[in-house]
N, C-alpha and C positions, 0 to 999 in steps of 0.2 A: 501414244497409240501405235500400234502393230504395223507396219507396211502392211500393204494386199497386192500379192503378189498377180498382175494382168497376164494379158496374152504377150508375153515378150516386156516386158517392160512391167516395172513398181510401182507403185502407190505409196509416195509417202505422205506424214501429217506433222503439220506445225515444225516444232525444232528439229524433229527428223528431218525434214525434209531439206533443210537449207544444209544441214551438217553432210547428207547424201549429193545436193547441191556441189558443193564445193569441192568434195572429194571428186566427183564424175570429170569437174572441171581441172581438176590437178593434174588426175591420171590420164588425161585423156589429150592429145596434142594438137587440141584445135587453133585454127591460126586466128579467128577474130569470133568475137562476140558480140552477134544482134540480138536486141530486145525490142519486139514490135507488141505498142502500147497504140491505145485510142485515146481522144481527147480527154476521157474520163479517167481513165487509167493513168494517165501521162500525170494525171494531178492529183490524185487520192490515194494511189497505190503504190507508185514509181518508188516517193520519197521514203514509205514504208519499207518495199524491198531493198533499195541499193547498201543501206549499212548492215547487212546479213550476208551480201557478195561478197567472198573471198577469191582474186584471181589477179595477175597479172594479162590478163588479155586486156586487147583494147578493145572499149565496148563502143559501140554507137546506137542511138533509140529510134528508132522508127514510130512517127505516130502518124495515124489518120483519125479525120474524122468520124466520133462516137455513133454508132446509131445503126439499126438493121437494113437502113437504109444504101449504106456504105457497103454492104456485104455484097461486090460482086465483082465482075470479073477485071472492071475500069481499075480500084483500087488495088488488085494484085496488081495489074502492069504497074501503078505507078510504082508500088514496096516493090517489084524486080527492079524498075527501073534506079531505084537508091540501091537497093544490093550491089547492082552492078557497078555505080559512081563509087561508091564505099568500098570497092575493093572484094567483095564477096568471092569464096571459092567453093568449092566443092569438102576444103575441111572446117568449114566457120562452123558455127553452132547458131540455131534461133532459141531464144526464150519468147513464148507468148506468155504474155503478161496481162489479162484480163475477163471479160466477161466470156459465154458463149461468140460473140462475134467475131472476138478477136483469135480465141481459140482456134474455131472454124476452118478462118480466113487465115492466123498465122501460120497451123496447119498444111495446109490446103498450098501457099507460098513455098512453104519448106521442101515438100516433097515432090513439087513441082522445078524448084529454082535449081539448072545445072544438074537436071535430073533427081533432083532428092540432095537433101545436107540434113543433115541432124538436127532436132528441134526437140524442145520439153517445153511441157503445157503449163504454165503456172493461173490457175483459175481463181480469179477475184469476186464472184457472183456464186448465191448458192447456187444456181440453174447450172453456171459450168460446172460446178463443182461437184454436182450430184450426176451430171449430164452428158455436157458438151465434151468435156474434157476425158472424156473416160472410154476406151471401145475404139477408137482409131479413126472415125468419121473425121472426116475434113472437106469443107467443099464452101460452096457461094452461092447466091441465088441468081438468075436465070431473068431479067427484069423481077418482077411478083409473084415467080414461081419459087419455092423454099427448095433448096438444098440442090439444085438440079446439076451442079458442074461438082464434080470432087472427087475422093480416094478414098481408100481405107488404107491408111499408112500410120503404125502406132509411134509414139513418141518415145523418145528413149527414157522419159519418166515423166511422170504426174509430180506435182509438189503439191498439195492442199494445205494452204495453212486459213486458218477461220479467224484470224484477226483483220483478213480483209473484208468480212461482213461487216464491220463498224461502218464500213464508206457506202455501202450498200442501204440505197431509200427502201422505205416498206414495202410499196409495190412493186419493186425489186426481189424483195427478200419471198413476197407470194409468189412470184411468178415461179418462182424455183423451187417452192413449197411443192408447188400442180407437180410435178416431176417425181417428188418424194411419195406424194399420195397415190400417185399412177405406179410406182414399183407396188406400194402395199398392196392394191388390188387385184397387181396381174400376179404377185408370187409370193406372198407372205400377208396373210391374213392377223395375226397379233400385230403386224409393222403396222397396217390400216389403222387398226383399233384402236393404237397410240394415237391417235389423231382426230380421235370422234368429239374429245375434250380438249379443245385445240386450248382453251384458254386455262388447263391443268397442264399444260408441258412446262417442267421446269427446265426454260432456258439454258439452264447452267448446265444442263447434260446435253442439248441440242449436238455437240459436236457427236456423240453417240449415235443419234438420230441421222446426223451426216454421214457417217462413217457405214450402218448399214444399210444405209441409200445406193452411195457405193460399193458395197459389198451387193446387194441381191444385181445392181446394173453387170457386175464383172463378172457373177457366177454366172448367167445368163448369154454375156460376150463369150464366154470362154467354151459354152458347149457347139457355139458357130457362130464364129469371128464374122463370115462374111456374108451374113444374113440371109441364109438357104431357107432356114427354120427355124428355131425357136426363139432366135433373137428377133423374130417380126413379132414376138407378144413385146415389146416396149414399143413399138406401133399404139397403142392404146389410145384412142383420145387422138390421135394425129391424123387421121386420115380427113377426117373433118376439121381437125383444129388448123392442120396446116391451110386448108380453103378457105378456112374463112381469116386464119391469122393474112394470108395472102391478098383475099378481097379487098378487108379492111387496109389493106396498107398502100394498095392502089388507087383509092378513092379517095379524094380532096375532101369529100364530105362525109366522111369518116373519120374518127376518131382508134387513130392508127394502136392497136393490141399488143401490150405485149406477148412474149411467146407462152408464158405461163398462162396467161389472161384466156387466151384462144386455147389453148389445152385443155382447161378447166373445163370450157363451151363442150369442148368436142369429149369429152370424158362422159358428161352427161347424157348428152347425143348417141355416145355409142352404147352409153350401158341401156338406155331404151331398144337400141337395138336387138342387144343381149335377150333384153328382157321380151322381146318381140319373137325370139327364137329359143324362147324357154329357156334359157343359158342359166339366166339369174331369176330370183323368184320379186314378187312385188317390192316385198320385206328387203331385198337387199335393195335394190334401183332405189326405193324411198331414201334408205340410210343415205346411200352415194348422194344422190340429187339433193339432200336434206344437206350433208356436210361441205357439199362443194359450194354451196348457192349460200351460205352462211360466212365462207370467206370470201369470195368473189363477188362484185358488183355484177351485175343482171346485166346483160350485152343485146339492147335490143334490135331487131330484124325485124325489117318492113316486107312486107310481100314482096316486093323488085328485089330482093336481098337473093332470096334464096337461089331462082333459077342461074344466077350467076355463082354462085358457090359452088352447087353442084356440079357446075361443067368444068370449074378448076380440079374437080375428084379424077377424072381423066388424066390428067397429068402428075397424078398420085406417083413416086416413084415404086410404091408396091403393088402397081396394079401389072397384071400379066395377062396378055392376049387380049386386051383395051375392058378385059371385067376389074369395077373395083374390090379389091381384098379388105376386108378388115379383118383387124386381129380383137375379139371380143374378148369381156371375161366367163370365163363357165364356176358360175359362183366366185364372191371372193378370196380373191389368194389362187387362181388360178384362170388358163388362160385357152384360146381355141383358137388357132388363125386360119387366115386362107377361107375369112366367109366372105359372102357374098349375101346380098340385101339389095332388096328393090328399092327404087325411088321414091315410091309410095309410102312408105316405111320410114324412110329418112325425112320425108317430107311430117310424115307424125310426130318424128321424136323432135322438128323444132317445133311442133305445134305445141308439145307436150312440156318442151322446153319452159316456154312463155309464162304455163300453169306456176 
């Protein structure tokens, strides 16, 4: 597969990328080599990638424990606090080596630790892979608020290689789907459609399917890197997803979401909105809420549910002068931001949800 060229920085795929991998690492006169893995990662993936490393540096691994729960500011202190026992300087290099979390947070480390050291994202989950990994975001959560501390600092390169989805469980492999399906809707309408016959995709070409997931996510970053505009249409589905992925993960008597899981919710959610503002016609919202509600389990909401979701949309990071924004679609394959929706209306689309 083709690099794709980002905002400063490559995209490579499979044997690309390790052969790109080692050449960066040759020519380039870094004094030590970390890779910060998660508990997961440390055990399904690690032993995958290290017979592909070609380097004389001396490496050391950094793991924390796996979980989105670990995504925040406690766990960067501890990975500073090893950087700095390890010897860490301002010419080391990081390799993240894992899902969205570790991304994130190795990210987010990097460009923080010593003011910034150079870091490549190596993403082992489709979700980072089509996602996390791609577009420069790096940051932590805030207790249950999503993403609230972080940068935009791009990596000196992506690697994607898709032999780490074999280690990747099903509801893994969905939750990173919602992301793929969420590009087709807000910018490419034939990408959608691949998808209405979810049980017709012939796997064997899936990396095709990954490849322009990241392609529509870059072309998108690359007209406004630092999300003035257009890059608030991959908002879709988040503005809600992230409140309720957040409630849910706060409450003991809840049944904690993945991020794809909660996206899906909020995808539906907003295209009623859409659809509440003429955006999208019946005909489409049915296809949406017909195809999303066929791969995701049903996520059920008790009346006490909601009024707590919504006051999480408050601390939306894209809301501006305390109105919440959403970014809808206007038909599929395209996209409208910077709305605004009353309560009353959100409050429909979980009623409508339930339907």
């Amino acid at each position: 597969m083709q690099s794709i060229q980002a905002n400063n920085y490559p995209i490579h795929f499979n044997e690309n990328g390790y052969e790109a991998l080692n050449i960066h690492l040759k020519e380039n006169n870094y004094s030590k080599l970390f890779i910060i893995v998660d508990s997961n990662t440390n055990d399904f993936c690690l032993p995958k990638f290290l017979p592909y490393l070609e380097t004389e540096l001396s490496i050391e691994i950094i793991e924390f424990d796996a979980g989105e729960i670990n995504k925040n500011i406690d766990t960067c202190v501890e990975i500073w606090k090893v950087l700095t026992e390890l010897g860490a300087d301002r010419k080391s290099i990081i390799l993240n080596l894992g899902g969205g979390v570790v991304t994130d947070l190795g990210g987010f480390v990097a460009s923080t630790f010593k003011r910034g050291v150079t870091f490549i994202h190596i993403p082992t989950t489709l979700l980072s892979m089509v996602d996390a990994s791609v577009g420069g975001k790096n940051g932590v959560d805030l207790g249950n608020l999503k993403n609230q501390i972080g940068v935009i600092n791009v990596p000196e390169m992506v690697l994607i290689d898709t032999q780490f989805l074999e280690t990747v469980p099903q509801n893994e492999m969905r939750s990173g789907l919602a992301e793929m399906l969420k590009h087709g809707l807000i910018y490419d309408k034939k990408y959608w459609e691949q998808f209405l016959e979810l049980k017709a995709i012939d796997f064997a070409d899936f990396d095709e399917l990954i490849y322009r997931s990241v392609e529509i996510k870059n072309e998108i970053v690359l007209q406004d890197p630092t999300e003035k505009n257009i890059r608030k249409s991959l908002n879709f589905g988040h503005t809600l997803g992230h409140a309720i992925e957040s409630y849910f993960l706060e409450n003991s008597n809840k049944t904690t979401l993945l991020h794809g899981e909660a996206i899906a919710v909020g995808m539906i959610l907003e295209s009623y909105l859409a659809l509440h503002k003429n955006l999208i016609s019946i005909t489409e919202y049915s296809q949406i809420k017909t195809t999303l509600k066929a791969i995701y389990d049903d996520i059920v909401f008790e009346v006490s549910d909601i009024d707590p979701i919504l006051e999480l949309l408050i601390h939306d990071k894209k809301n501006e002068y305390g109105t919440i924004q959403f970014a809808l679609i206007h038909g599929i394959g395209s996209i409208k931001i910077n709305q605004s929706v009353e309560n009353e209306v959100i409050l429909d689309a979980f009623n409508d949800y339930k339907l």
